[in-house]
MMTF fields as JSON, N, C-alpha, C and O atoms, coordinates in Angstrom:
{
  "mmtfVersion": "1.0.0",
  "mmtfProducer": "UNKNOWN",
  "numBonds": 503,
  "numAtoms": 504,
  "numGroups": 126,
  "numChains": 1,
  "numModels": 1,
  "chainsPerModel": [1],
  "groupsPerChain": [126],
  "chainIdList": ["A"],
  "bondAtomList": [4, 2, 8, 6, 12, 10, 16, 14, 20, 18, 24, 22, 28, 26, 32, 30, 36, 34, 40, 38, 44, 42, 48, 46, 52, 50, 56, 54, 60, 58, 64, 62, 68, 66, 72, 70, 76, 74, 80, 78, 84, 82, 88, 86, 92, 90, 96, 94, 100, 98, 104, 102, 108, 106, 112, 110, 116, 114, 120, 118, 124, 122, 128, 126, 132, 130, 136, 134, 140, 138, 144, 142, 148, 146, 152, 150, 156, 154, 160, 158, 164, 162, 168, 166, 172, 170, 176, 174, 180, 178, 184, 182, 188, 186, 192, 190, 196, 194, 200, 198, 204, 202, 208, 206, 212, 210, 216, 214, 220, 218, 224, 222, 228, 226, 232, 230, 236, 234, 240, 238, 244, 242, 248, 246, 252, 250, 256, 254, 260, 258, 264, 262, 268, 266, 272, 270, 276, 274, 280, 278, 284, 282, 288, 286, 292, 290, 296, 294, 300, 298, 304, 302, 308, 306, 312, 310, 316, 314, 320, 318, 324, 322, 328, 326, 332, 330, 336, 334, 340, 338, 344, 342, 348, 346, 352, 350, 356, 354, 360, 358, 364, 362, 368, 366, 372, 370, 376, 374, 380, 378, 384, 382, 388, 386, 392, 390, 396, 394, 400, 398, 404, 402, 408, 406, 412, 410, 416, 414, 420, 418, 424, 422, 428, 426, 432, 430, 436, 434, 440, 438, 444, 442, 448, 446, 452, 450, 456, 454, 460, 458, 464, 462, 468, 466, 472, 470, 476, 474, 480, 478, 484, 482, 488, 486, 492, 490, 496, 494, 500, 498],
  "bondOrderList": [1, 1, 1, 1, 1, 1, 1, 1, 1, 1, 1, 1, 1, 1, 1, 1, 1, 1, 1, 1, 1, 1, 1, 1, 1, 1, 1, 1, 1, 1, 1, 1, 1, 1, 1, 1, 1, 1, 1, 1, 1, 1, 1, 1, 1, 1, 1, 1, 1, 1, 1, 1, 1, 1, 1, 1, 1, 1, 1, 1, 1, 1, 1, 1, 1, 1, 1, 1, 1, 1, 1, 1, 1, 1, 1, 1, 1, 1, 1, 1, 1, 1, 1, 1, 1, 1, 1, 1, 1, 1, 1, 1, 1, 1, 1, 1, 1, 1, 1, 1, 1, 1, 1, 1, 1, 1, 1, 1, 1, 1, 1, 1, 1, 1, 1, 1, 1, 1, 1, 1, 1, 1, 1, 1, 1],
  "groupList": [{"groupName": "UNK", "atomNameList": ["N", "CA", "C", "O"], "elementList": ["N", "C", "C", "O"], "formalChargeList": [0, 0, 0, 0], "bondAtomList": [1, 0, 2, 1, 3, 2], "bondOrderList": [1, 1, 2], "singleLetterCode": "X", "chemCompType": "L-PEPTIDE LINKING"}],
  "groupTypeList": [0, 0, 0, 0, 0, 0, 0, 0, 0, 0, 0, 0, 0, 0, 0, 0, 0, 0, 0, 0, 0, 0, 0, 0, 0, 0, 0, 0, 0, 0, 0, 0, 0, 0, 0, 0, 0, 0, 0, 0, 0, 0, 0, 0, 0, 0, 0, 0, 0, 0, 0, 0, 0, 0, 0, 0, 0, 0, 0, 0, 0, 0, 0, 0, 0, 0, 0, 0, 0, 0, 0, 0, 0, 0, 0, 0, 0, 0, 0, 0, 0, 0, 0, 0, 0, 0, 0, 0, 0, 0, 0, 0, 0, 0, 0, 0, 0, 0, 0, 0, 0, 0, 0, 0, 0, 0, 0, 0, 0, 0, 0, 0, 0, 0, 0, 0, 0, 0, 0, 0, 0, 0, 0, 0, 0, 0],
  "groupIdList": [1, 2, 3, 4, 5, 6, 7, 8, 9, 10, 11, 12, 13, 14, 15, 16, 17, 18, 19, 20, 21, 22, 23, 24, 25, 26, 27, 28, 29, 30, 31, 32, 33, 34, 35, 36, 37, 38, 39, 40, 41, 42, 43, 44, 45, 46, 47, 48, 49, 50, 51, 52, 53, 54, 55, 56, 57, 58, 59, 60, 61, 62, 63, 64, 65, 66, 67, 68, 69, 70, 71, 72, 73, 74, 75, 76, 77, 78, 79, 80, 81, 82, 83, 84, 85, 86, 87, 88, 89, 90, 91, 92, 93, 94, 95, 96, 97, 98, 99, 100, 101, 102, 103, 104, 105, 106, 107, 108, 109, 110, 111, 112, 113, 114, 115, 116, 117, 118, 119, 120, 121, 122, 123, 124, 125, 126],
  "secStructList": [7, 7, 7, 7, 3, 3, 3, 7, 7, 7, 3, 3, 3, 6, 6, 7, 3, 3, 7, 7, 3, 3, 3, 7, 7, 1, 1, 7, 4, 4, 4, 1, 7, 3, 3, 3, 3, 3, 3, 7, 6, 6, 1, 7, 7, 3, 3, 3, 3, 3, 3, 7, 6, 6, 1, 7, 7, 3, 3, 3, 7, 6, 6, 6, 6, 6, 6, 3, 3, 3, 3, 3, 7, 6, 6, 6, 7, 3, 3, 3, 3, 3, 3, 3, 1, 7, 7, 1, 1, 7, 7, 3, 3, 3, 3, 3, 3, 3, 3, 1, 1, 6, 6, 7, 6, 6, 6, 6, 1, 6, 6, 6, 3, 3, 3, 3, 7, 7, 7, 3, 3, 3, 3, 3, 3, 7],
  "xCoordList": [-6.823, -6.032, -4.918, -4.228, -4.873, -4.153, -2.402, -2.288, -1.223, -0.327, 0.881, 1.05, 1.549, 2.513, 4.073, 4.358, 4.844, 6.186, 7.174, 7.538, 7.607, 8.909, 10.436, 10.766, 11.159, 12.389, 13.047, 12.285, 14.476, 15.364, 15.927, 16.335, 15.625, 16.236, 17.732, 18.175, 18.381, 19.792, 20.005, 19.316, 21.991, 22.479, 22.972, 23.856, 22.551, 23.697, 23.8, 22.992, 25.09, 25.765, 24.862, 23.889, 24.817, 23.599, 24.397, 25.601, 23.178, 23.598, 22.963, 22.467, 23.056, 23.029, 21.584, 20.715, 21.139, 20.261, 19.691, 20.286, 18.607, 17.984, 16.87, 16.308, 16.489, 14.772, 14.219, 15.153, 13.151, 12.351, 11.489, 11.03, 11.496, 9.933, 8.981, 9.264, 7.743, 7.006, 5.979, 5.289, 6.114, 4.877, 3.62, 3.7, 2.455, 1.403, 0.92, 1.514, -0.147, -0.86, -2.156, -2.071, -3.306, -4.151, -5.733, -6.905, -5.158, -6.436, -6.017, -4.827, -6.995, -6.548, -5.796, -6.395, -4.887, -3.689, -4.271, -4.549, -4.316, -4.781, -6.083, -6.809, -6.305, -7.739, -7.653, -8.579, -6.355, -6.423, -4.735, -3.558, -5.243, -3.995, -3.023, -3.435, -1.525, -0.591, -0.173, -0.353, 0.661, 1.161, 2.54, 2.751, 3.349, 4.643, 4.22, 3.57, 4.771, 4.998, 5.97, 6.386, 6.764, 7.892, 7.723, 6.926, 8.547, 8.434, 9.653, 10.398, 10.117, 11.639, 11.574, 10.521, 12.691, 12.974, 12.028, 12.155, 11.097, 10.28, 9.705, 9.568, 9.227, 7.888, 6.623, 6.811, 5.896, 4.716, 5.209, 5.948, 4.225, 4.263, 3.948, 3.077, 4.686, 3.858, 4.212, 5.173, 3.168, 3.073, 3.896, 4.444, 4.327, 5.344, 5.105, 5.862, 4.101, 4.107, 2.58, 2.279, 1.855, 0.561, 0.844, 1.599, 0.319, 0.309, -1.081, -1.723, -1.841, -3.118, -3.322, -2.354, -4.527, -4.315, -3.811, -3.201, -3.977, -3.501, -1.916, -1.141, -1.81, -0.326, -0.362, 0.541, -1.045, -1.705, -1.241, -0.548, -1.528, -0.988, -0.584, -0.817, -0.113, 1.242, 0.938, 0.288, 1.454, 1.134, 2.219, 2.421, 2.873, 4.187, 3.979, 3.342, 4.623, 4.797, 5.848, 6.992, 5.317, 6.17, 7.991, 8.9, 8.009, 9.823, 10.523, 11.463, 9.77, 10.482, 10.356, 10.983, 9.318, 8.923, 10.166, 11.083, 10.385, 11.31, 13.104, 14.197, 12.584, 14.076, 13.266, 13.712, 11.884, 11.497, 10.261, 9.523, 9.944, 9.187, 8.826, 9.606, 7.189, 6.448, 6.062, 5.674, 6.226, 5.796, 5.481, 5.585, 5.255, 3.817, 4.117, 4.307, 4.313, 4.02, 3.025, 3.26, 1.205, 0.701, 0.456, -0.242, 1.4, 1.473, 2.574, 2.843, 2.954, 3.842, 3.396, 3.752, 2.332, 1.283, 2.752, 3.115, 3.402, 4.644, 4.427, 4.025, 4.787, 5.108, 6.386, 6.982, 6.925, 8.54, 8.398, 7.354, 9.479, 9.83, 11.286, 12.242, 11.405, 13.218, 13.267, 12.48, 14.47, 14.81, 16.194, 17.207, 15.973, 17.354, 17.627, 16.742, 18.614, 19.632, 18.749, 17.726, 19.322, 19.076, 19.477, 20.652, 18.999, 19.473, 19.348, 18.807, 19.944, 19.796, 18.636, 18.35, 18.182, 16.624, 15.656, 14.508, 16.434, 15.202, 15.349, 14.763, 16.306, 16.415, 14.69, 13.973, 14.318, 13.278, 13.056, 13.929, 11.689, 11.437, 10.238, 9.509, 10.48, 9.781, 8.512, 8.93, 7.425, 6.345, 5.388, 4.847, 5.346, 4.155, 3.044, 3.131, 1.717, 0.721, -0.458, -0.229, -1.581, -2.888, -4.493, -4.985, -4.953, -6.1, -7.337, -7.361, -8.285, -9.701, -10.48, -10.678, -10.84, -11.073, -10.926, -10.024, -11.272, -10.676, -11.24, -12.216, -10.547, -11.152, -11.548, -12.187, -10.949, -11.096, -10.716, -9.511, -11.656, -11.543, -10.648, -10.327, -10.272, -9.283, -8.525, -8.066, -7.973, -6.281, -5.342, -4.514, -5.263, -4.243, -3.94, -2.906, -5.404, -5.075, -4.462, -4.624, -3.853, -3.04, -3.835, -3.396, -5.677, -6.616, -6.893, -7.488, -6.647, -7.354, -6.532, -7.138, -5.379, -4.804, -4.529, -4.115, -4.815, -5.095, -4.884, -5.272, -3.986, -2.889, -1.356, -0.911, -0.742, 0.546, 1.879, 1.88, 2.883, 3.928, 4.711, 4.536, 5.528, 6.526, 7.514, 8.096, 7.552, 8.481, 10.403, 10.941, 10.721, 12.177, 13.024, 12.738, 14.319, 15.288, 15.671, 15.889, 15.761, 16.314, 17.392, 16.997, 18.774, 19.547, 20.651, 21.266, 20.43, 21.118, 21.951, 21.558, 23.814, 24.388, 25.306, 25.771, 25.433, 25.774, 27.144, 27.881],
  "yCoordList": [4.226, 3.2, 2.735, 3.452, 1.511, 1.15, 0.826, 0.424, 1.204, 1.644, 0.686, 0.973, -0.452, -0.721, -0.956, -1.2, -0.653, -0.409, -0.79, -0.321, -2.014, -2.527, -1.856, -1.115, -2.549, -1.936, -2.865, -3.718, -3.117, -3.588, -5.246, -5.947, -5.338, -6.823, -6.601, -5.524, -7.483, -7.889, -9.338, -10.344, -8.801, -10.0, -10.431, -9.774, -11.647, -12.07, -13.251, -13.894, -13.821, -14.977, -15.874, -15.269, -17.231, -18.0, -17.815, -17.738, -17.781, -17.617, -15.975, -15.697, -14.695, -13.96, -13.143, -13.989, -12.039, -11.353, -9.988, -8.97, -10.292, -9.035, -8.928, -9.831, -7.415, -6.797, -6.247, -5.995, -6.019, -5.854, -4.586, -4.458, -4.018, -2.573, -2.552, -2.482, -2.651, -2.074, -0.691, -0.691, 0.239, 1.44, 1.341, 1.065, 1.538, 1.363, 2.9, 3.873, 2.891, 4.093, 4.008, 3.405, 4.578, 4.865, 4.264, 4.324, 3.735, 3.636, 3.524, 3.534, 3.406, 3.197, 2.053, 0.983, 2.095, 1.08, -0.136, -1.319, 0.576, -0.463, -0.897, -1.192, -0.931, -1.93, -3.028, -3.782, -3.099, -3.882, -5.192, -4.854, -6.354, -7.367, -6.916, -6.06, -7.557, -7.251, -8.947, -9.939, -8.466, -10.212, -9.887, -8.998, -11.139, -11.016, -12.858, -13.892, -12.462, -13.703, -13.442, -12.294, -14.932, -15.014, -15.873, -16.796, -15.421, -16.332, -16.67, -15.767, -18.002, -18.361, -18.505, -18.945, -18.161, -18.572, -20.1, -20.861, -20.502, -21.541, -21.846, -23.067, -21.238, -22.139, -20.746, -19.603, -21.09, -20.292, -19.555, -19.965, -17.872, -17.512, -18.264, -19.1, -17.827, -18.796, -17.898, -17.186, -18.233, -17.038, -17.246, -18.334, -16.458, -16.733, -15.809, -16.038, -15.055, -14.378, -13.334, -12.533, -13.508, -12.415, -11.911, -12.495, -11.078, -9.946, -9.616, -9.408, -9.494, -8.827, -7.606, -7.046, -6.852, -4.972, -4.683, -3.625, -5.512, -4.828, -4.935, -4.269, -6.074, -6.257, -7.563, -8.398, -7.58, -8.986, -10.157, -10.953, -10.306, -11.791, -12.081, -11.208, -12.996, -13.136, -14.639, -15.373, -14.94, -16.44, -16.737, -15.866, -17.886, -18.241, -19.714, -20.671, -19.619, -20.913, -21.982, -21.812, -22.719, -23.548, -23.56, -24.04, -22.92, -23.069, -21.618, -21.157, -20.937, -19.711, -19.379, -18.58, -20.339, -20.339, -20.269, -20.783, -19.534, -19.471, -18.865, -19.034, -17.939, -17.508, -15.961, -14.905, -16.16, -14.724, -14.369, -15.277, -12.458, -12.15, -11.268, -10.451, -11.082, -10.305, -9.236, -9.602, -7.541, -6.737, -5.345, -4.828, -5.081, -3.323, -2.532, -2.952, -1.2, 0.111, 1.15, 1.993, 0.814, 1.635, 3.013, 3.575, 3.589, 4.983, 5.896, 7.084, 4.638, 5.04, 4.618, 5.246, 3.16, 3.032, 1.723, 1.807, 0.627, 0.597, -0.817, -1.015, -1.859, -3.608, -4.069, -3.642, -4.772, -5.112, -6.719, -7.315, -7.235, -8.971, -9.012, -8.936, -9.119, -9.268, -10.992, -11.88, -11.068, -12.697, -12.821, -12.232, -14.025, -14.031, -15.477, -16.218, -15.939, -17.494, -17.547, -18.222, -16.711, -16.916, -18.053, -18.323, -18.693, -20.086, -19.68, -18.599, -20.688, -19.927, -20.765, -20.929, -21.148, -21.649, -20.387, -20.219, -19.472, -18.244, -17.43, -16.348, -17.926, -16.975, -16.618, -17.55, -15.557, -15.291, -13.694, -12.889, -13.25, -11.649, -12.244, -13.234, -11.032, -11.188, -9.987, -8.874, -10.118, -9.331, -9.215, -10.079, -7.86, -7.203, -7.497, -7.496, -7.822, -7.747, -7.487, -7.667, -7.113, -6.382, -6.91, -6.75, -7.425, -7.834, -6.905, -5.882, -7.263, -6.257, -5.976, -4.796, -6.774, -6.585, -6.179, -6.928, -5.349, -4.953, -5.869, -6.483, -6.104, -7.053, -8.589, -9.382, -8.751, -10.282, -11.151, -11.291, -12.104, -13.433, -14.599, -15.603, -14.272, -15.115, -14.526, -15.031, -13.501, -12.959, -13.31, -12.683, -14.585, -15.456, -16.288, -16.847, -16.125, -17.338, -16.508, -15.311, -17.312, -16.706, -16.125, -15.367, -16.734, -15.955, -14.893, -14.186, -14.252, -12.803, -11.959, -10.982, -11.994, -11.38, -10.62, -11.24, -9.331, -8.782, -7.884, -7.49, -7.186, -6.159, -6.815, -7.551, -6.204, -6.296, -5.341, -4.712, -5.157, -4.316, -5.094, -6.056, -4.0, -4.596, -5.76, -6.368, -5.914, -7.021, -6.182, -5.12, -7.086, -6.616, -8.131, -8.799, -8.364, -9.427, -9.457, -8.435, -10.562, -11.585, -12.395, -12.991, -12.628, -13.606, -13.936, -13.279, -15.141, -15.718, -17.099, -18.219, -16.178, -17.367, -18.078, -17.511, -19.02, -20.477, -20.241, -21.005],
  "zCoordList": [-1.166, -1.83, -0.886, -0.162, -1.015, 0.349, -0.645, -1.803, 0.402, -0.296, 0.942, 2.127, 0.164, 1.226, 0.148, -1.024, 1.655, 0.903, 1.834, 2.913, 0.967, 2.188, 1.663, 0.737, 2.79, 2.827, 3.443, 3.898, 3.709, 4.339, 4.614, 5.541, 3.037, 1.776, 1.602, 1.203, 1.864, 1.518, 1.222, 1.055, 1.239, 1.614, 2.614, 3.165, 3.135, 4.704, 4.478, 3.808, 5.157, 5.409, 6.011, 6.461, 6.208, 6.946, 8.565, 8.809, 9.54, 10.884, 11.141, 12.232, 9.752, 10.282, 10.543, 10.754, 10.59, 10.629, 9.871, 9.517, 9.79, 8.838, 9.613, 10.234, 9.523, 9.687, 8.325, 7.564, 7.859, 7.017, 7.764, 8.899, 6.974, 7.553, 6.055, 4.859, 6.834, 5.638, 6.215, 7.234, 5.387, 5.536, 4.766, 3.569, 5.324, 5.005, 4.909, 5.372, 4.286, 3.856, 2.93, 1.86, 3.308, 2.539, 3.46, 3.09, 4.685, 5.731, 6.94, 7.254, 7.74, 9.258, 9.626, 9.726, 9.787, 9.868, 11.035, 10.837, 12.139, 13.495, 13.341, 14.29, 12.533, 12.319, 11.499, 11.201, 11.096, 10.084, 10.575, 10.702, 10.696, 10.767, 9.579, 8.796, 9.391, 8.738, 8.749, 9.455, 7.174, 7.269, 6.16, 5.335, 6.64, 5.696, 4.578, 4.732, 3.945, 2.685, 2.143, 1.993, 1.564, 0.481, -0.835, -1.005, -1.632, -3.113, -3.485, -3.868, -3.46, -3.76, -5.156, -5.617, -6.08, -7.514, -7.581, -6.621, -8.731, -8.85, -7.93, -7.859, -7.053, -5.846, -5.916, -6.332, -5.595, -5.206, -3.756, -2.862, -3.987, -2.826, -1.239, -0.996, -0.538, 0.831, 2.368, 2.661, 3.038, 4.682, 5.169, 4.989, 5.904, 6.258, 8.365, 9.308, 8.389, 9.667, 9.809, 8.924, 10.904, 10.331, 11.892, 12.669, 12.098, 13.252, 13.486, 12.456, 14.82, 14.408, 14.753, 15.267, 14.607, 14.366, 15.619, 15.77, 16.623, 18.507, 18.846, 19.533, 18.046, 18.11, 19.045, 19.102, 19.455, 20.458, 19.88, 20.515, 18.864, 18.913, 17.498, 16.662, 17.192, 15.96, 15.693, 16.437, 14.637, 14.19, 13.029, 12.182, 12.991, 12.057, 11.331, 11.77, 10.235, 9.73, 10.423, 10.845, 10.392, 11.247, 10.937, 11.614, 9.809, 9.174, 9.43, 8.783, 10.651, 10.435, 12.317, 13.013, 12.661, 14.254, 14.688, 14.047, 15.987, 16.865, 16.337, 16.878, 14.724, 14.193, 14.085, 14.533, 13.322, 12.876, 13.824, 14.206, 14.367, 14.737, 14.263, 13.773, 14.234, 13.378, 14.502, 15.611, 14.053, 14.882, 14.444, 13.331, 15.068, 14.197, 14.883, 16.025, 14.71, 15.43, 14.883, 14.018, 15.924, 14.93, 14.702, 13.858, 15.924, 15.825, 14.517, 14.335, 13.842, 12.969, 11.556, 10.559, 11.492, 10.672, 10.009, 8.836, 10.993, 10.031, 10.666, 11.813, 9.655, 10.227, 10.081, 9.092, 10.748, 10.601, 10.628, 10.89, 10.351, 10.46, 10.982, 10.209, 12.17, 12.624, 12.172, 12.499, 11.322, 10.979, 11.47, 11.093, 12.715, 12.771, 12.737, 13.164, 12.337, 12.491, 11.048, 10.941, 9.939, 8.536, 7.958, 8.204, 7.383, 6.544, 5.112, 4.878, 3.763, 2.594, 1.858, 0.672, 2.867, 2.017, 2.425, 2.014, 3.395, 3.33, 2.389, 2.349, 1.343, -0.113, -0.663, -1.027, -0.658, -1.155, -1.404, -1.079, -2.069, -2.132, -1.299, -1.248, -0.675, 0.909, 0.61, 0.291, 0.676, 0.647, 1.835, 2.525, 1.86, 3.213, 2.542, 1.314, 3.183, 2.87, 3.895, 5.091, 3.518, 4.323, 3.782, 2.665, 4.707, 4.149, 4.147, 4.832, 3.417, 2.895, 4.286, 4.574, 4.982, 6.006, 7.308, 7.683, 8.435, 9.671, 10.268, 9.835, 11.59, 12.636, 12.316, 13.008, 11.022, 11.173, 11.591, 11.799, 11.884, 12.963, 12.407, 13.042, 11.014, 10.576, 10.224, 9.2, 10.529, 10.544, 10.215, 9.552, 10.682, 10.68, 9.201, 8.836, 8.428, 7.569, 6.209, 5.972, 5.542, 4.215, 3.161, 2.296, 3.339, 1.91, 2.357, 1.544, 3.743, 4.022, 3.324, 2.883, 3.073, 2.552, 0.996, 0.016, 1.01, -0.89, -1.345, -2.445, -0.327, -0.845, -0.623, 0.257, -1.839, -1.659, -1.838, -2.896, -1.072, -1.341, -3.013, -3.761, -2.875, -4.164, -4.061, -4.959, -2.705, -2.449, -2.021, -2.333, -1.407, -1.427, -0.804, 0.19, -1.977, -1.938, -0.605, 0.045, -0.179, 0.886, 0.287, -0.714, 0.618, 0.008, 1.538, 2.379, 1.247, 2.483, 1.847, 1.521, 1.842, 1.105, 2.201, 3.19, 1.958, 2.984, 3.033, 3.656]
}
């Protein structure tokens, strides 16, 4: 049973910075891409960062390119999101997620994705 659990949701001022960790558990971690998503009060969830199982290569939504980086350690079985130059439209609960598949060739896209952590608050006030 695949088991993820984030951590390290606050509050910060806009300008500032947060990291996120999530732990995974319940399969072989490096076989499998990792991805972050958020859900603001009234909008639908949306991607926000995917990682693939090597750590090789990373992929962003265009509204978070060049502030947030997505990164894995899989000797620790653990995915992180460093966000920095926070704005308060990144107000959201920020969720880890893991898709059904290992080694897939679409990694990147937002339906591979079908596990989810519990989420943890992001608040970024202006």
């Amino acid at each position: 049973q695949v088991q993820l659990v984030e951590s390290g949701g606050g509050l910060v001022q806009a300008g500032g910075s947060l990291r996120l960790s999530c732990a995974a558990s319940g399969r072989t971690f490096n076989s499998y891409a990792m991805a972050w998503f958020r859900q603001a009060p009234g909008k639908e969830r949306e991607f926000v960062a995917a990682i693939a199982w090597s750590g090789s290569m990373t992929y962003y939504a265009d509204s978070v390119k060049g502030r947030f980086t997505i990164s894995r350690d899989n000797a620790k079985n653990t995915a992180a999101l460093q966000m920095n130059s926070l704005k308060p439209e990144d107000t959201a609960v920020y969720y880890c997620a893991a898709p059904q598949r290992p080694y897939s060739r679409t990694w990147y896209g937002p339906n591979e994705y079908v596990y989810w952590g519990q989420g943890t608050q992001v608040t970024v006030s202006s």
